[in-house]
C-alpha positions as CSV (number, residue, x, y, z in Angstrom):
1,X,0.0,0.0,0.0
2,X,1.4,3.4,-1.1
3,X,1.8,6.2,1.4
4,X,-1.2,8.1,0.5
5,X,-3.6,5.4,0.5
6,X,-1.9,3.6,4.1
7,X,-2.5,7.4,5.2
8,X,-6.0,7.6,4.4
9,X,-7.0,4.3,6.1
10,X,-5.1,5.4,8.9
11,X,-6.5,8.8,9.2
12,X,-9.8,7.6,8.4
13,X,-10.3,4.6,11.1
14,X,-8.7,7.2,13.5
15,X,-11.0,10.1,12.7
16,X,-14.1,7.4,12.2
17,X,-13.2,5.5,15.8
18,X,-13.2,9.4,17.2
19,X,-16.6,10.2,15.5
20,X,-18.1,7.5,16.9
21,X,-16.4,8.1,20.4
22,X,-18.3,11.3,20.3
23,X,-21.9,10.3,19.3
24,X,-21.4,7.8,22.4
25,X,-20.4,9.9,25.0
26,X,-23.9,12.2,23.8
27,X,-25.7,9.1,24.0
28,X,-25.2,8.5,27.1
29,X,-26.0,11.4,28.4
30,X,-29.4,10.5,27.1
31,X,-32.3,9.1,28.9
32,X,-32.9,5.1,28.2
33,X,-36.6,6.1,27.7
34,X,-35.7,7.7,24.3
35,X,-34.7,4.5,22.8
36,X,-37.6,2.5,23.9
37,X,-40.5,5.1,23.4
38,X,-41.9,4.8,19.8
39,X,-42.4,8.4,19.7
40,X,-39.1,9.2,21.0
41,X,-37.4,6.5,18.9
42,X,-38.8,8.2,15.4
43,X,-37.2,11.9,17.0
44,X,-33.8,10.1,17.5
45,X,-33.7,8.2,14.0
46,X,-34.7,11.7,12.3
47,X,-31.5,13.6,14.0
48,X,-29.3,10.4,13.2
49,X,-30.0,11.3,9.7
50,X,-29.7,14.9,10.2
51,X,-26.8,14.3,11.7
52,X,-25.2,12.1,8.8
53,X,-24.0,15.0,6.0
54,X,-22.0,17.4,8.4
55,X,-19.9,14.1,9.8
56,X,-19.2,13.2,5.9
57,X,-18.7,16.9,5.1
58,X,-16.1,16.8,8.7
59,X,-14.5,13.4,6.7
60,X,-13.8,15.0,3.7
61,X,-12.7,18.1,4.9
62,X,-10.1,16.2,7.0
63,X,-8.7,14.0,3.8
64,X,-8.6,17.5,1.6
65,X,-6.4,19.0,4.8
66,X,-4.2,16.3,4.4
67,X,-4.3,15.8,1.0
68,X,-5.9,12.2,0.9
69,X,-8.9,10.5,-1.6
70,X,-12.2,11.7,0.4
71,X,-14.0,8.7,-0.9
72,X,-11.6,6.6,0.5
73,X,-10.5,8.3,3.9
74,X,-14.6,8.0,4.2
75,X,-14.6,4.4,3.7
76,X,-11.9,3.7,6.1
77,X,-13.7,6.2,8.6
78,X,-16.9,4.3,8.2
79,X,-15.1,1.0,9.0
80,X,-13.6,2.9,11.5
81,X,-17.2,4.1,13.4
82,X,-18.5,0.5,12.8
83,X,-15.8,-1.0,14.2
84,X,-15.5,1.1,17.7
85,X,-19.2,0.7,18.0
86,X,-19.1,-2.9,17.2
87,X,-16.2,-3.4,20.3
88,X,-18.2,-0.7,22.6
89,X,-21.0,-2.8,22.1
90,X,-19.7,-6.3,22.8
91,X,-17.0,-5.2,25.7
92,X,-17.8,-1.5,27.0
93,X,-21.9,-1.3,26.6
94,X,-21.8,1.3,29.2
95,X,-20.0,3.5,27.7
96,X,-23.3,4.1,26.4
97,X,-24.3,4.9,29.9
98,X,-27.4,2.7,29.0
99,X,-29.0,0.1,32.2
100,X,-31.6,-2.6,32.2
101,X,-33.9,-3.1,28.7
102,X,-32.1,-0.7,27.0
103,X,-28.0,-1.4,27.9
104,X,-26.0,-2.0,24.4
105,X,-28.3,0.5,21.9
106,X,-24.9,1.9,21.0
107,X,-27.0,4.8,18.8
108,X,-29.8,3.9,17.6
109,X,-30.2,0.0,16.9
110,X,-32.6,-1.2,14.3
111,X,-32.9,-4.5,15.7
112,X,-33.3,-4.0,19.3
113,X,-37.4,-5.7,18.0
114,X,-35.7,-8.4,17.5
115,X,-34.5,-9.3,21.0
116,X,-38.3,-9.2,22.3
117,X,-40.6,-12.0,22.1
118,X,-43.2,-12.4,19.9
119,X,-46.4,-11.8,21.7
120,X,-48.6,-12.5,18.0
121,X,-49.7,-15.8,19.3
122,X,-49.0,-19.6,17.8
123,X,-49.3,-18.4,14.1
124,X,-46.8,-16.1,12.0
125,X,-47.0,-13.9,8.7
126,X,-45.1,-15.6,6.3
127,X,-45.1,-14.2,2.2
128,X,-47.3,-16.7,1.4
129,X,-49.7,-16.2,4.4
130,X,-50.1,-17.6,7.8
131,X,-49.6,-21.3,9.5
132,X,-49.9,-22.9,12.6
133,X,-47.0,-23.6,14.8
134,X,-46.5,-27.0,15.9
């Protein structure tokens, strides 16, 4: 790997793991009932994406300051902010500051659904309709 492309994945996991550090630390200062109130949960997904175009915008003003491929320094900082969140999760879920039904959102997580049971009853939707569980 050439110096200009070792220095964008370098300055872009760096800068991504950072990113991520600081959406954490704000959400955990957050109250666990705006992750688990559907209400709430819609406000938080909107400022995620609000939130999305000034931390690329931050990315590629960093890679022009030091002269690097945007697209790529953004890659590597995505990897980056995936990765820290994916070892916060795992290791450190209180860095999120999060306790109880809540503990290990790390931001807003799409599958947290999944992790409850299913209170529909002995049949499912499937695509081609319904059947009885045996």
């Amino acid at each position: 790997m050439d110096e200009r492309r070792s220095g964008a994945a370098l300055t872009g996991l760096v800068v991504g793991a950072l990113v991520a550090l600081g959406f954490a630390i704000i959400i955990s200062l957050l109250p666990a009932s705006i992750f688990l109130e559907t209400r709430w949960r819609a406000v938080v997904y909107l400022v995620c994406a609000l939130a999305a175009p000034p931390t690329v915008w931050f990315l590629q003003a960093i890679a022009r300051w030091r002269h690097l491929d945007q697209r790529e320094t953004f890659i590597w900082g995505a990897a980056g902010a995936m990765t820290f969140d994916g070892t916060a999760i795992g290791f450190a879920h209180q860095l999120y500051g999060q306790t109880g039904q809540s503990a290990g959102l790390g931001g807003v997580r799409a599958d947290l659904r999944l992790r409850q049971p299913d209170h529909r009853g002995p049949t499912h939707a499937r695509a081609g309709g319904s059947r009885k569980l045996t």
